[in-house]
C-alpha positions as CSV (number, residue, x, y, z in Angstrom):
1,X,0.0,0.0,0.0
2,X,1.3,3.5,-1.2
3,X,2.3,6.2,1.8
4,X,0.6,9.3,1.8
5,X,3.7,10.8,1.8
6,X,7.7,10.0,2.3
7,X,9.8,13.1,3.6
8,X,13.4,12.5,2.7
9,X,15.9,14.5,4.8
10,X,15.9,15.0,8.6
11,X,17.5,19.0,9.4
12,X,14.8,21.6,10.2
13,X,12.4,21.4,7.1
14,X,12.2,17.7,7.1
15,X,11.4,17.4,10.9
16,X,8.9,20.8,10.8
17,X,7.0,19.2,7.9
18,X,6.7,15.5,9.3
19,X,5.1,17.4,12.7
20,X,2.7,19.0,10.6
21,X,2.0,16.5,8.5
22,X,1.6,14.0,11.6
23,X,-1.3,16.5,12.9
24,X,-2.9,16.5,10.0
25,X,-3.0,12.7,10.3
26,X,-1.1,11.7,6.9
27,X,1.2,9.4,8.7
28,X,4.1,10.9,7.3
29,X,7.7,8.1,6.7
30,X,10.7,9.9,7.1
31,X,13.7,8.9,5.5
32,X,16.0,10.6,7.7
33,X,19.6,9.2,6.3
34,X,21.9,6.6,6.9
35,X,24.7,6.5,9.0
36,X,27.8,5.6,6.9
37,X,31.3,6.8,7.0
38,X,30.5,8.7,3.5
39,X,27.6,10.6,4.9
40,X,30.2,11.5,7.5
41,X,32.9,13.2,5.7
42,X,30.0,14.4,3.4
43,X,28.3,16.1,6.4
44,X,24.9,14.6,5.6
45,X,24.3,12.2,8.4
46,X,21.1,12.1,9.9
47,X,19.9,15.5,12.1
48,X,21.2,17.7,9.0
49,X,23.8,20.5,9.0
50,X,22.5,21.4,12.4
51,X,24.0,18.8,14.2
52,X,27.1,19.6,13.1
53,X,26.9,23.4,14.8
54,X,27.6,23.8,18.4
55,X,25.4,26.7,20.3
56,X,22.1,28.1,18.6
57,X,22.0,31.4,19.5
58,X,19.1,32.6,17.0
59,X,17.0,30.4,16.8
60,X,13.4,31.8,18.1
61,X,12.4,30.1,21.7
62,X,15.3,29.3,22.7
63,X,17.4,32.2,24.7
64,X,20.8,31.2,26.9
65,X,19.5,28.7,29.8
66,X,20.3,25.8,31.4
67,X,17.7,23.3,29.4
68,X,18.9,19.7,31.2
69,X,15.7,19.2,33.1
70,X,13.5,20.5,29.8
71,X,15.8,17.6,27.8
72,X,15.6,14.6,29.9
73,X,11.6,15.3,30.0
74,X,11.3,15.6,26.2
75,X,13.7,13.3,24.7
76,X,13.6,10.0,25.1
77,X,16.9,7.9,27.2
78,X,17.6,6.0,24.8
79,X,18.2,9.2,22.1
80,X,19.7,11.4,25.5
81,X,22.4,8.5,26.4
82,X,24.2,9.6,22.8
83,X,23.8,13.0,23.2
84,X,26.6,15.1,23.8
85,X,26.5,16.9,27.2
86,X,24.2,19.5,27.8
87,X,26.1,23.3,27.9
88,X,23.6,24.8,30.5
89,X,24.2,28.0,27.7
90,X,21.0,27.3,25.8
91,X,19.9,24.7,23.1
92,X,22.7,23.6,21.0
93,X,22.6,22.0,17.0
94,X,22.0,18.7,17.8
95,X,20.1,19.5,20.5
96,X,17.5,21.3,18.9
97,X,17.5,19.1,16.1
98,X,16.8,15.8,18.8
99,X,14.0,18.2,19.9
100,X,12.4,18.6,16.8
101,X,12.7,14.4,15.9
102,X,11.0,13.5,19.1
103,X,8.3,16.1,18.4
104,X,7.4,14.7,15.3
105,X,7.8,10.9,16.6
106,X,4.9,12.2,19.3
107,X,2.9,12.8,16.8
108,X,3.1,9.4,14.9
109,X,6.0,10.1,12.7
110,X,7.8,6.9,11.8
111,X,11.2,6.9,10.7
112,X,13.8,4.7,9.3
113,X,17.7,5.6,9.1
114,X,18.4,5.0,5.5
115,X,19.2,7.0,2.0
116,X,16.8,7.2,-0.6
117,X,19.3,6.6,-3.4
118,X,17.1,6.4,-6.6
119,X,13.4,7.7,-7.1
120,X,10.9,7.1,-9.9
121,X,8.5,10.3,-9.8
122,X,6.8,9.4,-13.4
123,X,4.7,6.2,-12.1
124,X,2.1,6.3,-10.4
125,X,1.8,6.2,-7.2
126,X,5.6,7.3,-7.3
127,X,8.6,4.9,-6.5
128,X,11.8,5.5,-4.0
129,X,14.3,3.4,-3.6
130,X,16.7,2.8,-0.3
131,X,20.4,1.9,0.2
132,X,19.5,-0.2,2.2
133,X,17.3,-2.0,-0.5
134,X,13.9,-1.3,0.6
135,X,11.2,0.3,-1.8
136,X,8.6,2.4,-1.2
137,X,5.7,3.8,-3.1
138,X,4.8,6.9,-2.1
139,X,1.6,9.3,-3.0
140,X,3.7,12.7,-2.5
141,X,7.1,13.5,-1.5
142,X,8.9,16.5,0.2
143,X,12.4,16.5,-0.8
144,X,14.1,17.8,2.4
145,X,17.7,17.0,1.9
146,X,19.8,20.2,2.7
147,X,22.5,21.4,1.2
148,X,26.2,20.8,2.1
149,X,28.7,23.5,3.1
150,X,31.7,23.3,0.7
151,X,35.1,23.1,2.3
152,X,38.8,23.2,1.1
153,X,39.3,19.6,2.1
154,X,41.7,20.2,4.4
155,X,42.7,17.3,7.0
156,X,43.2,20.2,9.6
157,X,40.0,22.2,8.2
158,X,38.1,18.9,9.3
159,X,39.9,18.4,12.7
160,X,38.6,21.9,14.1
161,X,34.9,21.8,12.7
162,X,32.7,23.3,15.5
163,X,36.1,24.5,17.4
164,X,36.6,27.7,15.6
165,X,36.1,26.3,11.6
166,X,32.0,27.5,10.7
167,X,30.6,27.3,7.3
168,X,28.2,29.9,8.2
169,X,29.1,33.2,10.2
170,X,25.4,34.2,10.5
171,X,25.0,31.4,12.3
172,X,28.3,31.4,14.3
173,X,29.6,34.7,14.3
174,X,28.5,36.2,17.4
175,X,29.8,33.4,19.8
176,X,32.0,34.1,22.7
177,X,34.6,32.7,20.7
178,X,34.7,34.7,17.5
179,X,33.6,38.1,19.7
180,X,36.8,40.0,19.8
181,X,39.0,38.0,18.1
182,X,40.4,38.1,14.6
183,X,39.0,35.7,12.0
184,X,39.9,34.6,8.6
185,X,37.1,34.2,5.7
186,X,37.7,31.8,2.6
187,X,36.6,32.7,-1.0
188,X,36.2,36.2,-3.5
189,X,32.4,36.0,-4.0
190,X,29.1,37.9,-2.7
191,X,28.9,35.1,0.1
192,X,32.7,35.7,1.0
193,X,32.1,39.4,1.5
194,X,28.9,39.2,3.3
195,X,30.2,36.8,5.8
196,X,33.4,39.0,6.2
197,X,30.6,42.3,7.0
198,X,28.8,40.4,9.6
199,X,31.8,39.0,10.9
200,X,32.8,42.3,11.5
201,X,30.0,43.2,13.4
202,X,31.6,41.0,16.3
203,X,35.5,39.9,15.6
204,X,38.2,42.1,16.1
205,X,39.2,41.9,12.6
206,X,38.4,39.8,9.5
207,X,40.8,39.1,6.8
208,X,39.3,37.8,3.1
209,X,42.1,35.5,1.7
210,X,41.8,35.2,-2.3
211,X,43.5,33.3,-4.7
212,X,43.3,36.1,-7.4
213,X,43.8,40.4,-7.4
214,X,40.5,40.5,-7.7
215,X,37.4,40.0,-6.1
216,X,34.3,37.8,-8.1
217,X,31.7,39.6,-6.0
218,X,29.3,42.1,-7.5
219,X,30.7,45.9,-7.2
220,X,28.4,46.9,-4.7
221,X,29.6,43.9,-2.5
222,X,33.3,44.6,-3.2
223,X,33.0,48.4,-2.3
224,X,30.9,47.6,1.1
225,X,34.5,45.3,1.7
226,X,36.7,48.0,1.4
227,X,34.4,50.9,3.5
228,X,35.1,48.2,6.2
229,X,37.2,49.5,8.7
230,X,37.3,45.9,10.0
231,X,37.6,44.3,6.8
232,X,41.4,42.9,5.2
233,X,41.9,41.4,2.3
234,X,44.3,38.8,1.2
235,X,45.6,38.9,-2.4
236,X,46.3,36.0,-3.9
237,X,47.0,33.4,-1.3
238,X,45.6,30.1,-0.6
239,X,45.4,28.5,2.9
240,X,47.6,25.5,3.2
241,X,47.1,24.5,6.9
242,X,44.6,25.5,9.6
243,X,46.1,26.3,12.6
244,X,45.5,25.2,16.0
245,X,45.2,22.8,18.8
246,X,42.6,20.7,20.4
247,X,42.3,23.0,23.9
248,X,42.3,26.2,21.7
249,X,41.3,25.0,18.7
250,X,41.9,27.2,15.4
251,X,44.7,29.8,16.6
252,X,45.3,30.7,12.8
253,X,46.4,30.1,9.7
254,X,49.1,29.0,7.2
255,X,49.0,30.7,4.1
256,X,50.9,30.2,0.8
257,X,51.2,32.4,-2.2
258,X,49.7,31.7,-5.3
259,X,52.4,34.5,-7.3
260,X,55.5,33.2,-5.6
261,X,57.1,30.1,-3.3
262,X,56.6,32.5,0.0
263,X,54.4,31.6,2.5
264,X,52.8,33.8,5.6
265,X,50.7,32.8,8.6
266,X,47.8,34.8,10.0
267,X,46.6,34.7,13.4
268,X,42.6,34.0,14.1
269,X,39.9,32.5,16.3
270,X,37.9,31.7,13.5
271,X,38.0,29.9,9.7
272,X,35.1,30.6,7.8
273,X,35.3,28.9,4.0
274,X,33.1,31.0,2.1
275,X,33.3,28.6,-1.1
276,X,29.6,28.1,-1.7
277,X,27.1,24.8,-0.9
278,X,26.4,21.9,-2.8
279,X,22.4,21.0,-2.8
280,X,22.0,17.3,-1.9
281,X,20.1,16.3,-5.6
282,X,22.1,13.6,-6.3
283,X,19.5,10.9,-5.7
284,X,17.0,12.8,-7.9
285,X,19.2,12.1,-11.0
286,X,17.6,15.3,-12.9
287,X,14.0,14.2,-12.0
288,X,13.0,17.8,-10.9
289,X,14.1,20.8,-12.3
290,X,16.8,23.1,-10.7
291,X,18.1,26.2,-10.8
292,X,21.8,27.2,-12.8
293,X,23.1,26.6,-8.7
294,X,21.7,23.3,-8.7
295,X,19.0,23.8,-6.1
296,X,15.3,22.5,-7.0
297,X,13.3,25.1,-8.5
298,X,10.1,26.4,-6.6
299,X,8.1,27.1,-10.3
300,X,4.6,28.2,-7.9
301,X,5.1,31.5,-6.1
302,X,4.7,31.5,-2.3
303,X,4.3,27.6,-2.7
304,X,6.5,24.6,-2.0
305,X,5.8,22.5,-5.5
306,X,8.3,21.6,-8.0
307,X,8.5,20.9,-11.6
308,X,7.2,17.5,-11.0
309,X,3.1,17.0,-9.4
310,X,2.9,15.9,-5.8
311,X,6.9,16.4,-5.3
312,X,7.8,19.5,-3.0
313,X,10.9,20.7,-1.9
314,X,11.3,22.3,1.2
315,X,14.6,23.5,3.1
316,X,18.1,24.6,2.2
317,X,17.9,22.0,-0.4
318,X,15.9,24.8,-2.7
319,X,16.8,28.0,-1.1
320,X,20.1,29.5,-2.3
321,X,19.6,32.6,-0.4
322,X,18.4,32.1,3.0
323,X,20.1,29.1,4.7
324,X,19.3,29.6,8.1
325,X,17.4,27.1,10.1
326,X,14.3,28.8,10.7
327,X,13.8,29.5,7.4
328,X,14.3,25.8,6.9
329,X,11.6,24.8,9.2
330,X,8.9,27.4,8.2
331,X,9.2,25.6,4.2
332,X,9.3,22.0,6.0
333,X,5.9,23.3,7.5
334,X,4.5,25.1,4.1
335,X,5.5,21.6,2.7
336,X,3.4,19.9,4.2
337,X,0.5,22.1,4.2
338,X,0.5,22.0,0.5
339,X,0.8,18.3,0.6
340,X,-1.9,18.0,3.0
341,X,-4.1,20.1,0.2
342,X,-3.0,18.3,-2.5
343,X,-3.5,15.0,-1.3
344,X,-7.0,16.2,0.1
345,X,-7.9,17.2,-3.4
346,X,-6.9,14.1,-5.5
347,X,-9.3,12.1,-3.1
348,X,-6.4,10.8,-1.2
């Protein structure tokens, strides 16, 4: 027997649109990802992005507090044994994100911990395939899969993740950590510059390190870089080792010149690779239609569908702009409200 619907993906928008599809008593199968050594150094284990972030300063509901009692109540042992340990500073990534599972698991979500690796959207009801070898037919689906940070692929990038290396300084920048210090952002486009400007809002001082002479940004975005009072840049230099140690973490960085043999090394708190995200489409094998950045296309304004009927997208995995968690959840939650109508009017 066909699902009503299959969410695949398990960060904010997945998780927000099984809760609200549970309540509106679709019985909603979340595919929420496998746990592989792949997914790992991919950064797409289950929980999403999220669970890779340490504090969550901004996300709404949740201000600095000791939540341990609020925890244990909500989350269930089993799920709070292999948690890490509680901050007492406010809700953390993979806190919040545990949160948000067990919500949706309250209100009859099932789940199974496995990849959707092939889908057939053109029968009828539509066909997803596992890597674990199950398949599932499926009335509607809401793509939910995220999009994944790019980094320089650094063994020393990867050892400080979450102690001082961030993909995302609107999400990390105004930590204790970052506040005051000097930090160093990655790349020469728009997103290099405007995480180097809200940096600045907190760090002592940001440097932008660029391969070329030039920045790719758009003018507007380049000239905001240089009113910066705050704001360095780097010409033509490539990092070549993050800097650090595991009770500081990053302390700085090794940089090496792209015109010459010289090297240079920069002190900082903070890495921030600013090298744009990859959408997690993979599995759709050009079954929906993207955009030219590779994110599914939203064709319906103010609306959740895709190219393809009864397939919506929700989360970062078709919004190039926004990437923030809330902003996640509240298209996980219009996701499943247009499901719920366009189930209710096939006769499903």
């Amino acid at each position: 027997m066909a699902e009503h619907v299959v969410i695949i993906g398990s960060g904010p928008a997945g998780w927000a649109a099984a809760i609200y599809a549970s309540r509106a008593n679709l019985n909603p199968l979340v595919f929420e990802g496998a746990i592989t050594e792949d997914n790992r150094l991919r950064g797409t284990l289950p929980l999403g992005q999220l669970a890779l972030t340490t504090e969550v300063e901004n996300y709404p509901g949740f201000p600095a507090g000791d939540l341990e009692g609020f925890l244990d109540n909500s989350i269930s042992s089993e799920r709070r044994m292999i948690m890490p340990p509680h901050s007492k500073e406010g809700v953390s990534g993979p806190e919040l994100m545990e949160l948000m599972r067990q919500q949706a698991i309250n209100f009859g979500t099932r789940v199974i911990t496995d990849d959707i690796v092939s889908v057939d959207f053109d029968a009828s009801p539509m066909t997803l395939n596992s890597l674990g070898g199950e398949t599932v037919e499926a009335h509607a689906v809401i793509v939910a899969t995220g999009a994944s940070a790019n980094y320089l692929g650094l063994e020393s990038e990867e050892r400080y993740k979450n102690n001082g290396v961030s993909a995302c300084a609107v999400c990390d920048g105004a930590l204790p950590r970052f506040r005051g210090h000097p930090c160093i952002v990655i790349g020469g486009g728009d997103s290099a510059v405007e995480e180097a400007d809200y940096l600045s809002k907190y760090a002592s001082k940001v440097s932008i390190v660029h391969r070329r002479d030039e920045l790719r940004a758009s003018k507007i975005m380049v000239q905001r870089a240089m009113d910066n009072e705050k704001v360095e840049v780097v010409w033509n230099h490539v990092c070549q080792e993050v800097l650090g140690s595991e009770e500081e973490g990053v302390t700085g960085v090794l940089l090496t010149s792209t015109v010459d043999d010289s090297t240079m090394e920069l002190e900082a708190s903070g890495f921030f690779p600013a090298i744009g995200h990859t959408p997690n489409t993979e599995f759709l094998d050009g079954s929906l239609a993207i955009n030219d950045k590779g994110y599914v296309q939203w064709p319906v304004p103010h609306r959740t569908n895709t190219s393809v009927e009864g397939v919506f997208a929700a989360g970062d995995v078709a919004d190039d702009n926004y990437r923030q968690a809330v902003t996640a959840a509240a298209t996980g939650c219009m996701a499943a409200l247009d499901v719920e109508r366009y189930l209710s009017a096939q006769g499903l």
